[in-house]
C-alpha beads as a LAMMPS data file, in Angstrom:
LAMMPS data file: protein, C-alpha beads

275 atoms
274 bonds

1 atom types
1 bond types

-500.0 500.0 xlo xhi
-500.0 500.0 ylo yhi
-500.0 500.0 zlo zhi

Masses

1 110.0

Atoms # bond

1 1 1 111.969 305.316 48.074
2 1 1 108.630 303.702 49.702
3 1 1 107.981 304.315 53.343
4 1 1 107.867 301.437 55.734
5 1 1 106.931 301.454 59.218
6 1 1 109.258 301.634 62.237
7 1 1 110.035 298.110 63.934
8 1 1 107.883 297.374 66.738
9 1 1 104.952 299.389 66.413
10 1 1 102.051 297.318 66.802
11 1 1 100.036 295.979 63.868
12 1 1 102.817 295.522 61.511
13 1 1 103.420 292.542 60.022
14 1 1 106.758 292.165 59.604
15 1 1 107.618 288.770 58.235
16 1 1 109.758 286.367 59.250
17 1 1 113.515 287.257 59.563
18 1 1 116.561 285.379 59.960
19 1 1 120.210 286.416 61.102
20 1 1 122.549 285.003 58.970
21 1 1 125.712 285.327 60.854
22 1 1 126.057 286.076 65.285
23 1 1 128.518 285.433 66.908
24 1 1 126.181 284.751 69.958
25 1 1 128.759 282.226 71.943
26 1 1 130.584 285.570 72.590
27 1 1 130.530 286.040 76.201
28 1 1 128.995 289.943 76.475
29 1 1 125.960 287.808 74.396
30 1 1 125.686 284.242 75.784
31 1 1 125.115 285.693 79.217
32 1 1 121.848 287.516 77.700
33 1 1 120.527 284.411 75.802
34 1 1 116.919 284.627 77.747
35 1 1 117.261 287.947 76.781
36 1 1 118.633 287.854 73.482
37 1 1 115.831 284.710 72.292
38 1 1 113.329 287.465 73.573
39 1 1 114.188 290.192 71.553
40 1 1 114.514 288.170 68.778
41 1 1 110.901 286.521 69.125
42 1 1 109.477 290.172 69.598
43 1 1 110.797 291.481 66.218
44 1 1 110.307 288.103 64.607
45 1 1 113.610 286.807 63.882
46 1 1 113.071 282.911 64.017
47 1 1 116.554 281.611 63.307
48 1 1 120.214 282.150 63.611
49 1 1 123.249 280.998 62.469
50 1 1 126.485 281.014 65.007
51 1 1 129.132 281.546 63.299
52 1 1 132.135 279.636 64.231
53 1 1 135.877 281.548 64.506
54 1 1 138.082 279.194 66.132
55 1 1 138.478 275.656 66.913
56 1 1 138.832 275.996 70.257
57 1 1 135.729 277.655 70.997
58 1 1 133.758 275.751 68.485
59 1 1 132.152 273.534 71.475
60 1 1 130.321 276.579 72.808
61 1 1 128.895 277.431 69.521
62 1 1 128.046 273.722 68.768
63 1 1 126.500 273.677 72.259
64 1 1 124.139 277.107 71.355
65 1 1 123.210 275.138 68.001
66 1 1 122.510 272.422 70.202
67 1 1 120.204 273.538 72.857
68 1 1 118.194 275.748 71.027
69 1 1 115.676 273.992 67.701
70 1 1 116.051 277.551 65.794
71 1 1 119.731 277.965 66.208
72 1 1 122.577 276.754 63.987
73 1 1 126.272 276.509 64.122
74 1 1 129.212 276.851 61.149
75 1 1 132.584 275.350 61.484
76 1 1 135.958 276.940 60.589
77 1 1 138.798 279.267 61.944
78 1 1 138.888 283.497 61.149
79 1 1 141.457 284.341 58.847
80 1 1 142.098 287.400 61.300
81 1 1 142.838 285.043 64.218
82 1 1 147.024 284.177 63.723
83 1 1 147.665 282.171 67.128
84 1 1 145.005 279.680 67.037
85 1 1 145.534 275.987 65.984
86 1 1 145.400 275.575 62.306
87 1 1 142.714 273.605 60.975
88 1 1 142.658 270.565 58.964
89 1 1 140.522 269.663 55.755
90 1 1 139.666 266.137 58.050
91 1 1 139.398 268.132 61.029
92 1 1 136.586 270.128 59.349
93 1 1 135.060 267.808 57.495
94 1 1 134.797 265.421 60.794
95 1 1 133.315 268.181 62.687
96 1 1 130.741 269.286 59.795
97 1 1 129.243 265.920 60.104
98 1 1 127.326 266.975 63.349
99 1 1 123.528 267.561 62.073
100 1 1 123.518 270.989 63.630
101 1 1 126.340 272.065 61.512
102 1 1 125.155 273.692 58.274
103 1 1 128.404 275.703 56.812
104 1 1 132.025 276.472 56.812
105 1 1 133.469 279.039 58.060
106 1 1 133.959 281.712 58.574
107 1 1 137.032 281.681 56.268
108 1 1 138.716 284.040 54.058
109 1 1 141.253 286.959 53.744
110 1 1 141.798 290.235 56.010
111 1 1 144.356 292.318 54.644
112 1 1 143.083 295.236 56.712
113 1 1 144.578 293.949 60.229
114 1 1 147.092 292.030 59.399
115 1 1 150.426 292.543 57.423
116 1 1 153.454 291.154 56.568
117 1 1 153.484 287.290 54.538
118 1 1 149.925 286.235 54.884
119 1 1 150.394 283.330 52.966
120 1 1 149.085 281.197 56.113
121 1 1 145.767 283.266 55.466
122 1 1 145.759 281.929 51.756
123 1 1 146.578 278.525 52.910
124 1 1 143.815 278.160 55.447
125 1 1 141.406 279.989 53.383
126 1 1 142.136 277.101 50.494
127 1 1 141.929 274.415 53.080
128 1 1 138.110 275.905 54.348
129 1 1 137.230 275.429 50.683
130 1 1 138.533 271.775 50.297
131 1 1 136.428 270.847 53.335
132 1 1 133.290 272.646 51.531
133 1 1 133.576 270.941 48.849
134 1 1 134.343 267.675 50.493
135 1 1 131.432 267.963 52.914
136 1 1 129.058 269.992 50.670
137 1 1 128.449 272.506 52.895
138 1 1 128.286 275.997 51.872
139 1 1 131.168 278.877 52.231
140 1 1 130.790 281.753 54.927
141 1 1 133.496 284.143 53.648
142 1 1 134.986 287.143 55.250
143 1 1 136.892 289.389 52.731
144 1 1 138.577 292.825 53.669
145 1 1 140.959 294.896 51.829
146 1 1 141.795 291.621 49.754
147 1 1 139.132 291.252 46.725
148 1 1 141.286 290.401 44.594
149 1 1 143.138 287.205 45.766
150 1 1 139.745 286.167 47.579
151 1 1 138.146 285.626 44.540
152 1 1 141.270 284.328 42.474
153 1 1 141.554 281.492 45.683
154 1 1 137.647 281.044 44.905
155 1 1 138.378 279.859 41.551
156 1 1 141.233 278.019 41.681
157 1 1 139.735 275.803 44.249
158 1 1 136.546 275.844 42.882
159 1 1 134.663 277.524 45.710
160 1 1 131.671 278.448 43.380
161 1 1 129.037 276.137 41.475
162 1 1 130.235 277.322 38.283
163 1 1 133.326 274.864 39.242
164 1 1 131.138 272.162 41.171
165 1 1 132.150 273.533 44.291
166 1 1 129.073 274.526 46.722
167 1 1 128.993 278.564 47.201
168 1 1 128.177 280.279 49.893
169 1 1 127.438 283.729 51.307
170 1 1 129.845 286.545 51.120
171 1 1 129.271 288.078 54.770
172 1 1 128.963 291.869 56.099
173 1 1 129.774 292.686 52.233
174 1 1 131.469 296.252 52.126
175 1 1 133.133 295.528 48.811
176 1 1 132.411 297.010 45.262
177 1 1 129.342 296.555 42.658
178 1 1 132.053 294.459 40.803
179 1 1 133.119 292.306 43.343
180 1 1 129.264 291.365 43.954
181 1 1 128.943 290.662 40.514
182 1 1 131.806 288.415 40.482
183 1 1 130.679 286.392 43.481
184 1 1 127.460 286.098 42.632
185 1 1 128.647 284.862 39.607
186 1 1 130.260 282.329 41.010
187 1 1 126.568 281.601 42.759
188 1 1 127.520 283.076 45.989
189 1 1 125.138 285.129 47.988
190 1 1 125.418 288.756 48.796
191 1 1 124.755 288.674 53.295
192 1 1 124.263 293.025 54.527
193 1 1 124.925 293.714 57.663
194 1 1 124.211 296.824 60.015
195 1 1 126.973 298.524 58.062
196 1 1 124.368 299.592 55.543
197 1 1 122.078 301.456 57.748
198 1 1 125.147 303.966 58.017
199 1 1 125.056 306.958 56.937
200 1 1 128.478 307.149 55.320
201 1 1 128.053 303.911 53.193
202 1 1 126.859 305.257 50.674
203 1 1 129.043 303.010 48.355
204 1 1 127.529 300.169 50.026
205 1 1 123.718 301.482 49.760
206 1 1 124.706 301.866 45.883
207 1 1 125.756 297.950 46.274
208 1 1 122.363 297.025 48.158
209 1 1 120.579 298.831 45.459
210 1 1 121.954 296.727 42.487
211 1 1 121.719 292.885 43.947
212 1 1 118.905 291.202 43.177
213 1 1 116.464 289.978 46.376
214 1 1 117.522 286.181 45.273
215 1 1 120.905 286.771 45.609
216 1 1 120.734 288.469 49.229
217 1 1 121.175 287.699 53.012
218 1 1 120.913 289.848 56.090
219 1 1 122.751 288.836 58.928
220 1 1 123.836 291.348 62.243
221 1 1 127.871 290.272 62.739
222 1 1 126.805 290.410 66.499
223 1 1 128.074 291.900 68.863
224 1 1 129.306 294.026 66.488
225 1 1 127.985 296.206 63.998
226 1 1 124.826 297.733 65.489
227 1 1 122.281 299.319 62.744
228 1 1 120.638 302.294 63.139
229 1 1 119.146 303.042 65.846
230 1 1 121.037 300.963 68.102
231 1 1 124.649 302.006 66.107
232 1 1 127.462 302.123 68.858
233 1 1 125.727 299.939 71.057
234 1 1 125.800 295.760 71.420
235 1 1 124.782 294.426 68.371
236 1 1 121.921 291.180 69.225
237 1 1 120.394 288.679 66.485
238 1 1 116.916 290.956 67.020
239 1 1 118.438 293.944 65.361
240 1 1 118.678 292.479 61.876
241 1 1 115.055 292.907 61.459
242 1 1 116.569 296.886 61.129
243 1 1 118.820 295.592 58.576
244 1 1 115.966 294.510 56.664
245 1 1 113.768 297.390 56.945
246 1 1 116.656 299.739 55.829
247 1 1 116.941 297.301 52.494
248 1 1 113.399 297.673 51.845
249 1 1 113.122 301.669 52.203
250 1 1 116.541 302.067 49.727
251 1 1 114.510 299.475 47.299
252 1 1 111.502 300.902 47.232
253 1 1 109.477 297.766 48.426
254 1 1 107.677 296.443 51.293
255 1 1 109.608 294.591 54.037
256 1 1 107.602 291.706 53.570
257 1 1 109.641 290.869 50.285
258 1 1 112.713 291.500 51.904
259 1 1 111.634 288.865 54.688
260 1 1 110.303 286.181 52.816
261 1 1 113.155 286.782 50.074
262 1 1 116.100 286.219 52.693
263 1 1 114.435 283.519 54.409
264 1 1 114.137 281.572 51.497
265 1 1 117.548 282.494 51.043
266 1 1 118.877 281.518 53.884
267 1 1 117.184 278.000 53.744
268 1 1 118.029 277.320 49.957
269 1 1 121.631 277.908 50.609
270 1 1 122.299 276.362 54.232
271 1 1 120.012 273.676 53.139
272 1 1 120.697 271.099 56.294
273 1 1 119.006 273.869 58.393
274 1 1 115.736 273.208 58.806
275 1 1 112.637 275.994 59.124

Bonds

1 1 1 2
2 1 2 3
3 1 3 4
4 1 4 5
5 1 5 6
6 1 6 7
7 1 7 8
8 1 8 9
9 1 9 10
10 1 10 11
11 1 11 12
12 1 12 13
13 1 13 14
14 1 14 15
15 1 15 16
16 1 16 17
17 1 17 18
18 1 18 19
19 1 19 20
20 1 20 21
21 1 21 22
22 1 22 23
23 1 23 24
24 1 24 25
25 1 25 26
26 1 26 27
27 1 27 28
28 1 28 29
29 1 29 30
30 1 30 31
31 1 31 32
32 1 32 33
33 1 33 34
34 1 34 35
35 1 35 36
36 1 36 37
37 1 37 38
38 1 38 39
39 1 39 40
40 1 40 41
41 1 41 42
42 1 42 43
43 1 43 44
44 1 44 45
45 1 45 46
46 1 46 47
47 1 47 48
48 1 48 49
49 1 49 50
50 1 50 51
51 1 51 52
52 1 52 53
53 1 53 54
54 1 54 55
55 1 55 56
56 1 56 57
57 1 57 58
58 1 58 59
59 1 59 60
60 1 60 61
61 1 61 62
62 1 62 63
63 1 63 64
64 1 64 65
65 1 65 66
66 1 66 67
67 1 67 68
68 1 68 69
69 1 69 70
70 1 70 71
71 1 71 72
72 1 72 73
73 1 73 74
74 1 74 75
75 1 75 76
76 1 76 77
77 1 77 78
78 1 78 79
79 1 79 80
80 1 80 81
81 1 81 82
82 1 82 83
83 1 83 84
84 1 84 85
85 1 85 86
86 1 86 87
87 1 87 88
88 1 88 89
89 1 89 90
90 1 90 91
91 1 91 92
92 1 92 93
93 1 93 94
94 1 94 95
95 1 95 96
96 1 96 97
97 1 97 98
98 1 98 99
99 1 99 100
100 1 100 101
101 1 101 102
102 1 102 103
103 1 103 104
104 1 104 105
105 1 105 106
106 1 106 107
107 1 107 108
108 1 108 109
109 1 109 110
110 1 110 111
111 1 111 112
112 1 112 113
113 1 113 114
114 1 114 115
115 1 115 116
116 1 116 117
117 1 117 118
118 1 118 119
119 1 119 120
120 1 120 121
121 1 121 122
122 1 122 123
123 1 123 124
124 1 124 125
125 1 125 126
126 1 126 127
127 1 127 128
128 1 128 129
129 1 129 130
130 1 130 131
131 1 131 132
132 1 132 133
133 1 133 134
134 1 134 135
135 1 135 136
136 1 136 137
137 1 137 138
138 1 138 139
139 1 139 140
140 1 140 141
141 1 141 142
142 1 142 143
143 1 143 144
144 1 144 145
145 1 145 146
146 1 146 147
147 1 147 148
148 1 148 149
149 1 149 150
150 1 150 151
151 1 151 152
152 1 152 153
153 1 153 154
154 1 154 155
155 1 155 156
156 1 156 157
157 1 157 158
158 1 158 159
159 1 159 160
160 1 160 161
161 1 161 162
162 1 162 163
163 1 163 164
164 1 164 165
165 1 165 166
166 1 166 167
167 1 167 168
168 1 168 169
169 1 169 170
170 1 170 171
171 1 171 172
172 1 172 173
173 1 173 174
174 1 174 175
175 1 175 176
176 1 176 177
177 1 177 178
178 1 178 179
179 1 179 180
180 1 180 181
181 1 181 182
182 1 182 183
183 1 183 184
184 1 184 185
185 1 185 186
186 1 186 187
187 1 187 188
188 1 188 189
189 1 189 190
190 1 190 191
191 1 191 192
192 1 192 193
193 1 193 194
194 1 194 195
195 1 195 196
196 1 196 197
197 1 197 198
198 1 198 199
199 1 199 200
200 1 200 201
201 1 201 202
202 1 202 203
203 1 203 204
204 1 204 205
205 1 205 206
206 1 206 207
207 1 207 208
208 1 208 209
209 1 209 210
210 1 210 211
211 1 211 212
212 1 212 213
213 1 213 214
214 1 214 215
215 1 215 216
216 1 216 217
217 1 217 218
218 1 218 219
219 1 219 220
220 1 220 221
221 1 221 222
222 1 222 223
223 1 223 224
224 1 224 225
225 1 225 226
226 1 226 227
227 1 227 228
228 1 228 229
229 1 229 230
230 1 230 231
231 1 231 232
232 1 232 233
233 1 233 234
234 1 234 235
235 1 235 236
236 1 236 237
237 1 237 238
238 1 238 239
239 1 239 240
240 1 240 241
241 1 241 242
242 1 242 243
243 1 243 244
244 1 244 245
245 1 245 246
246 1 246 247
247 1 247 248
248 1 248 249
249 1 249 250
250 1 250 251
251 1 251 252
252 1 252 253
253 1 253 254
254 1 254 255
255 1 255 256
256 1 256 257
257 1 257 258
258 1 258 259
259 1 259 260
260 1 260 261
261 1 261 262
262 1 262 263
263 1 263 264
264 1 264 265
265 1 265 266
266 1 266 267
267 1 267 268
268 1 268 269
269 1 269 270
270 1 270 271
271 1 271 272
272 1 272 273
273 1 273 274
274 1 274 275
């Protein structure tokens, strides 16, 4: 592995980096945002995407995308979140018209929290996809403990541009080498999170290894997620720059590459954002 700088030492140009998926509406983070926009212009992050949950709280991420140029929003309800209102293919597709608005999402399955019949989770998951295609608007999906009927959902509804559908990003990926490979197949991209900075992921550094810089995102899952150094501690948009500079060190390449690959990335894919 090559050896790349620490973060923040001075004379190191670092690139441009952008975090994929925040959650930076959430309150322990929208209270910060002076502070938050500063740490992310002092390790060059230039963009972020807000990542939508509900559609109650939607307005506050709108508003975030809204107030700030290099900000962004998605659009869409968390399959993990049961007593919300359910959403609508209109009801997304009327919302995703707003300029500011460059995804939906984030949708998907968690079989890791929740049990019993999930079929509701299946159901909104298919609707999220309808409203991608209808809008053409790219996927953010969230898939834990349920590979398997993620991806069958995928291609029945034709979430991937093998089947006209749009793609999207498969976010804070801790899945196998072979569900990557099926995704990506299916032209989706492959977004790491802090997760991979951990020592125990071995599994997923394996993962990181094997997908190819055009078929990768970064992205921090703020406030959660932390990477090393900051694990354990609130996770900002800033950070992601670590998530980055961990990528480069398991590849063997200079962080530059990294940058400039998941930039490009980012702005191929979520192409109504704008750098």
């Amino acid at each position: 592995m090559g050896s790349v700088p620490i973060f923040g030492r001075l004379g190191y140009n670092r690139g441009m980096f952008i975090d994929s998926h925040c959650h930076i509406d959430f309150p322990e983070l929208a209270a910060r945002m002076p502070e938050i926009r500063a740490k992310m212009a002092e390790n060059a992050v230039t963009h972020a995407l807000c990542v939508s949950v509900d559609l109650p709280d939607f307005p506050r991420v709108l508003a975030l995308a809204e107030a700030y140029p290099n900000f962004y929003a998605s659009v869409g309800v968390h399959p993990d979140y049961e007593d919300t209102p359910e959403p609508t293919v209109d009801q997304l597709v009327a919302l995703a018209e707003h300029s500011k608005v460059v995804a939906i999402g984030e949708t998907g399955l968690d079989y890791y929290r929740l049990e019993g019949d999930l079929e509701w989770q299946r159901e909104r998951f298919r609707t999220h996809i309808r409203a991608s295609r209808a809008t053409g608007k790219p996927l953010i999906i969230h898939t834990r403990a349920a590979s398997e009927d993620t991806l069958r959902i995928m291609a029945e509804e034709g979430a991937g541009t093998d089947k006209g559908g749009v793609a999207g990003v498969m976010h804070c990926f801790t899945e196998s080498l072979e569900v990557a490979r099926a995704s990506m197949a299916m032209g989706f991209y492959i977004s790491f999170s802090g997760i991979v900075t951990f020592k125990s992921a071995k599994d997923l550094q394996a993962v990181a290894l094997e997908v190819p810089l055009d078929q990768m995102l970064i992205e921090t899952d703020s406030p959660y997620l932390a990477p090393v150094p900051y694990r354990g501690r609130v996770n900002e948009p800033g950070y992601v720059a670590h998530v980055a500079e961990y990528i480069a060190q398991l590849k063997g390449i200079s962080v530059e590459e990294v940058a400039a690959a998941t930039s490009a990335n980012f702005f191929r894919l979520f192409s109504a954002a704008r750098a």
